[in-house]
MARKOL-133559 format. One line per field, with one value per residue (C-alpha): residue number from 1; x, y, z. Coordinates in steps of 0.1 Angstrom, whole numbers, plus 2048, in hexadecimal, padded with zeros to 3 digits. Each point is the difference from the previous one (the first is absolute). Layout:
N
nr NUM | ...
X X | ...
Y Y | ...
Z Z | ...
//
This chain:
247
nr 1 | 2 | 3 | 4 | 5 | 6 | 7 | 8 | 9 | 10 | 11 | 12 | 13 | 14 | 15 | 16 | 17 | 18 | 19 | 20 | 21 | 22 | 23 | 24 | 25 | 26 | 27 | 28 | 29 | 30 | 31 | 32 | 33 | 34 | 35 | 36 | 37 | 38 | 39 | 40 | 41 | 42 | 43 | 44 | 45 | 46 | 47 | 48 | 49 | 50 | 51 | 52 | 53 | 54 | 55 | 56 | 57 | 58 | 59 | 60 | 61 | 62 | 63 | 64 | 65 | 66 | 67 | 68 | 69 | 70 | 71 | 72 | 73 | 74 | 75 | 76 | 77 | 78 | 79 | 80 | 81 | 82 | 83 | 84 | 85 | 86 | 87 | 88 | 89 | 90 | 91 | 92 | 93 | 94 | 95 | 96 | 97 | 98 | 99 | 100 | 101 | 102 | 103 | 104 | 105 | 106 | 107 | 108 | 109 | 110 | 111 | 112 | 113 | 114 | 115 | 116 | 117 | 118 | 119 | 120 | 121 | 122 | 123 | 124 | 125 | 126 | 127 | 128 | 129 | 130 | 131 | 132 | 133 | 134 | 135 | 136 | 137 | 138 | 139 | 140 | 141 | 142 | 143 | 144 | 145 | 146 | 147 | 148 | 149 | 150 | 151 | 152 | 153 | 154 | 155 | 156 | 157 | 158 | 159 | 160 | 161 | 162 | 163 | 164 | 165 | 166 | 167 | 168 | 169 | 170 | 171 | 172 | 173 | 174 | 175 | 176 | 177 | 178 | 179 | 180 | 181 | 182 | 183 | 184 | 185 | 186 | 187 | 188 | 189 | 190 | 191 | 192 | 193 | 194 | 195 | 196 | 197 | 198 | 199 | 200 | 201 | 202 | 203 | 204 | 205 | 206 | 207 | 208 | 209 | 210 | 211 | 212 | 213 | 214 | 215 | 216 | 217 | 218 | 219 | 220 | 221 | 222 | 223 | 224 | 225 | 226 | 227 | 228 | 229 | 230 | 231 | 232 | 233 | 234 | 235 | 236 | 237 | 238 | 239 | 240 | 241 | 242 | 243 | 244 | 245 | 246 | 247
X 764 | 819 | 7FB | 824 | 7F3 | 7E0 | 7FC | 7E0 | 7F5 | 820 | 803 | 81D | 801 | 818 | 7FF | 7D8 | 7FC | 7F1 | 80F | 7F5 | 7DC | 7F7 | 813 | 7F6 | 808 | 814 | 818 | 80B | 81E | 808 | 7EB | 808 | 7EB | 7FF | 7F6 | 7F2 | 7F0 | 805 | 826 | 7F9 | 7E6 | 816 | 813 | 827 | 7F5 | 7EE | 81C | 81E | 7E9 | 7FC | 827 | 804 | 80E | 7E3 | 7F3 | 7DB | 7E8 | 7EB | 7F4 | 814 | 81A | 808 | 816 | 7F9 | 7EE | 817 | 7F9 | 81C | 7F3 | 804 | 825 | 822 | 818 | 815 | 7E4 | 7F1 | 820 | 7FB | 7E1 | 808 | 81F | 7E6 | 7F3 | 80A | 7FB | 804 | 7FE | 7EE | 827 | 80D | 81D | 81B | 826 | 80D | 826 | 7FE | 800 | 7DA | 80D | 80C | 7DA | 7EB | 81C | 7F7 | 7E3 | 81D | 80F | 7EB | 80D | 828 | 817 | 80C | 820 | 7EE | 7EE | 81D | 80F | 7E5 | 805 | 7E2 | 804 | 801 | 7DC | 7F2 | 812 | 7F1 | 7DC | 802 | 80B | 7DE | 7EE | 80A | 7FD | 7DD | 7F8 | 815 | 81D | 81E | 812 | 803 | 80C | 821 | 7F3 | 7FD | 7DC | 801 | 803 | 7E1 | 7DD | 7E2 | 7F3 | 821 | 801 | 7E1 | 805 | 820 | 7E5 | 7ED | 825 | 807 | 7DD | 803 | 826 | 7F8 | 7E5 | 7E3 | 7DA | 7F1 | 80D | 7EE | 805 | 7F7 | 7F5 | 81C | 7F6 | 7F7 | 81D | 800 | 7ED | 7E2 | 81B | 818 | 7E6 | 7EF | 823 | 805 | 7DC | 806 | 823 | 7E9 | 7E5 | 81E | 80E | 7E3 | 7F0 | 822 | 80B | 7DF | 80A | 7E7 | 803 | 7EE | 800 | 7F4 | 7F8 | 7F0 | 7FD | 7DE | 7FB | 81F | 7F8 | 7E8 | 812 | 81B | 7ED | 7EB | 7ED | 801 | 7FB | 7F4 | 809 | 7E8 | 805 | 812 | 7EA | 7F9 | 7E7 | 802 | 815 | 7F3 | 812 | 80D | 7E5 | 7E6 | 80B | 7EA | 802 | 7E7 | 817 | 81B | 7F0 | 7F1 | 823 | 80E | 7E0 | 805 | 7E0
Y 1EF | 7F2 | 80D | 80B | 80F | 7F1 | 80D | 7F1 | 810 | 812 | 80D | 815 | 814 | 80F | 7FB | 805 | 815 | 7EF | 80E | 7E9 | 7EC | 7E6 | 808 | 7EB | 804 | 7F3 | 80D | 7F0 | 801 | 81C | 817 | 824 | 809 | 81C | 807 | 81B | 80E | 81A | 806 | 7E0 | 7EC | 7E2 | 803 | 7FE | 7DF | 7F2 | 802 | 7F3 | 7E3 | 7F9 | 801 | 7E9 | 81F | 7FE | 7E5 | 7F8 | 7F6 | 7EE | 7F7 | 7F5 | 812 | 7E8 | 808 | 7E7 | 7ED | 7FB | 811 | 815 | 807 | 7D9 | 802 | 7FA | 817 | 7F5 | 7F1 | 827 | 80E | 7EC | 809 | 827 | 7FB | 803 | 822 | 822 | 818 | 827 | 80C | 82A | 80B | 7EF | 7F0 | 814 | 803 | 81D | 7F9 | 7E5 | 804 | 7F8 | 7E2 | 7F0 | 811 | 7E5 | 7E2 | 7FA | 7E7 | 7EA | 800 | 7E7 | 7E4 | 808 | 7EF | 815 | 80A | 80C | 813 | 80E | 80D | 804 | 7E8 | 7FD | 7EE | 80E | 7F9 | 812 | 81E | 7FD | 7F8 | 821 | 816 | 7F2 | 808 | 823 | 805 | 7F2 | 81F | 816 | 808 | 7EB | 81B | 809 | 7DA | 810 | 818 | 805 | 7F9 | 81D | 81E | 7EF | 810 | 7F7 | 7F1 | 7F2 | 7EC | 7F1 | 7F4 | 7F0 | 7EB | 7F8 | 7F4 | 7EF | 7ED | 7F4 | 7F4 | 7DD | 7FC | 7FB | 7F2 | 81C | 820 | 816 | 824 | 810 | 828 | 801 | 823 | 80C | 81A | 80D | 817 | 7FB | 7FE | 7EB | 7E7 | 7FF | 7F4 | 7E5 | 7F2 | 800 | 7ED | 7E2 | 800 | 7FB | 7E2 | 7F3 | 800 | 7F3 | 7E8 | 7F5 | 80C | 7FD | 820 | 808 | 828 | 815 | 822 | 81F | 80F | 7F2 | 80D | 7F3 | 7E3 | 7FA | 811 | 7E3 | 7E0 | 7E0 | 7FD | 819 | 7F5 | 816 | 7FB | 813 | 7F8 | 7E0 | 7F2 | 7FE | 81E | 7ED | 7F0 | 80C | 807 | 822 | 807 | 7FC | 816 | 81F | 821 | 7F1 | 7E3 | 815 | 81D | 7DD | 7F6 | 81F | 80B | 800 | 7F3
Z 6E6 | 819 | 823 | 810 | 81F | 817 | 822 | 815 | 820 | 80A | 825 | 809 | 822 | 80F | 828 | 807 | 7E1 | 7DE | 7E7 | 7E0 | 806 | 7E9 | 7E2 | 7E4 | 7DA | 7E2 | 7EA | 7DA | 7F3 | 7E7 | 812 | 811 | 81F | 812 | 827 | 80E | 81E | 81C | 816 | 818 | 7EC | 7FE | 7DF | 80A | 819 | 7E4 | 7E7 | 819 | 80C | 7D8 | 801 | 81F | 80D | 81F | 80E | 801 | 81D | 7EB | 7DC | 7DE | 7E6 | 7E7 | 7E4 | 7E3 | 817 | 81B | 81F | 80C | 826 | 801 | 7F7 | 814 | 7FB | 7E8 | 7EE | 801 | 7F6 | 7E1 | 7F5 | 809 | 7E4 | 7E6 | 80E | 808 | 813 | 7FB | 824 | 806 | 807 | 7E7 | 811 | 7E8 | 80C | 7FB | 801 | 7E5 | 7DD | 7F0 | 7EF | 822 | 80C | 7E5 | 809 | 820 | 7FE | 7F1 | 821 | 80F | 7E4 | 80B | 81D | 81A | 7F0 | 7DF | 814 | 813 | 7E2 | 7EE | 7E5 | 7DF | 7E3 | 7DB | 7FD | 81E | 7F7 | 7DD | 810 | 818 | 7DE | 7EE | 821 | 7FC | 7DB | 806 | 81A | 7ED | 812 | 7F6 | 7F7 | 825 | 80D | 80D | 814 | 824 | 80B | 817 | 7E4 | 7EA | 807 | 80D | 7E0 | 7F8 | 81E | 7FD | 7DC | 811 | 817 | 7E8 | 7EC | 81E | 801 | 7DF | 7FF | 80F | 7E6 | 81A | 7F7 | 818 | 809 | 81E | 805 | 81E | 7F6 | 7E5 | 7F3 | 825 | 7FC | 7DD | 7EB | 7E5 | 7E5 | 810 | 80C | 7E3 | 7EF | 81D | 7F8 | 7DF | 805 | 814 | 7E7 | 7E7 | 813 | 806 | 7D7 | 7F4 | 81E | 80B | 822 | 81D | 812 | 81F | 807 | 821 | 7F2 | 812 | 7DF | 7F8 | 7DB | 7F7 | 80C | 7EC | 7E1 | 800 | 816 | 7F2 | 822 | 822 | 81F | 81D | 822 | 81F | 820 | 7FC | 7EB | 7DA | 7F6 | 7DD | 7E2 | 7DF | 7E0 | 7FB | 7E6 | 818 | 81E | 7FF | 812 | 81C | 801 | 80E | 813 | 816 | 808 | 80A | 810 | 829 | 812
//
């Protein structure tokens, strides 16, 4: 199997506080992982280091074998053109229809007047409708963001993330806000994209049984460091009372 992610003995802190300590695994292409651990175990840092959204102190991320934390901007910029990112609040306007909502990764690729008047070609418009059909809600494209609900708006994330047709797509608690039912549809939307589009798709999840209901492997953050990275088949019960459990 191809290896898309490797991270070797990440260090992040923030001021005098360590906040990741020698975070080392690897993730293959094609495959969805889950993280999990406690409010404050490391989760959100870990994913927007993974990102090149944070800095590291010290250690490796290399995406197909070229390590990011390494990178100039520019050069980082270009490697982070073949990810996204679905942030905990989303990141919806409201006061733009939900069409305009999944074109604005194209945005980056335009001059400044395109921009100004916010000029897309044919094809992106096309690309953001098959975005939406894919989540299931192209029959709202035309609609103000701001009168779509909670689950609405997070299928129009999870639009957004695939419109630039990305290798690896992260998603920081993307069911944080929604119920059982509503989550359960979200998950099912990634597993979809990621059977049929071979998608890579990184996932931090408090909702530990699903989880394991809709990940290949879990991995379990405690106090900064990795409790373990096992396949979902193989967390047990004991696996997960340890990680929650407070010393």
């Amino acid at each position: 199997m191809e290896t898309i992610i490797e991270v070797k003995n990440l260090v992040k802190n923030y001021g005098d506080k360590q906040i990741l300590k020698n975070i080392s695994f690897n993730i293959n292409k094609g495959e969805i992982i889950s993280i999990i651990g406690e409010s404050g175990a490391g989760k959100s840092t870990l994913m927007r280091c993974l990102n090149g959204l944070e800095g590291i102190n010290s250690g490796s991320i290399k995406f197909y074998n070229t390590d990011i934390t390494k990178l100039k901007e520019k050069e980082k910029n270009s490697i982070k053109k073949h990810m996204a990112y679905v942030f905990q609040d989303l990141n919806i306007i409201d006061n733009i229809y939900v069409i305009e909502n999944v074109l604005i990764p194209f945005l980056n690729r335009k001059n400044f007047i395109q921009v100004l008047f916010n000029q897309f070609s044919k094809q992106e418009y096309e690309r953001a409708l098959y975005c939406l059909e894919k989540v299931g809600i192209s029959k709202l494209a035309y609609t103000k963001a701001k009168y779509l609900s909670g689950g609405e708006k997070q299928r129009v994330a999870i639009a957004r993330s695939l419109a630039p047709n990305v290798d690896l797509i992260l998603a920081d608690e993307p069911i944080s806000s929604l119920d059982e039912k509503n989550s359960t549809q979200i998950m099912e939307i990634f597993k979809r994209i990621n059977i049929k589009k071979n998608k890579t798709i990184i996932l931090n999840l408090h909702n530990v049984e699903i989880a394991k209901k809709f990940s290949d492997k879990i991995l379990a953050l405690k106090n900064g460091e990795i409790f373990f990275y096992k396949k979902s088949t193989e967390v047990n019960e004991d696996d997960i009372r340890k990680v929650y459990q407070t010393s």
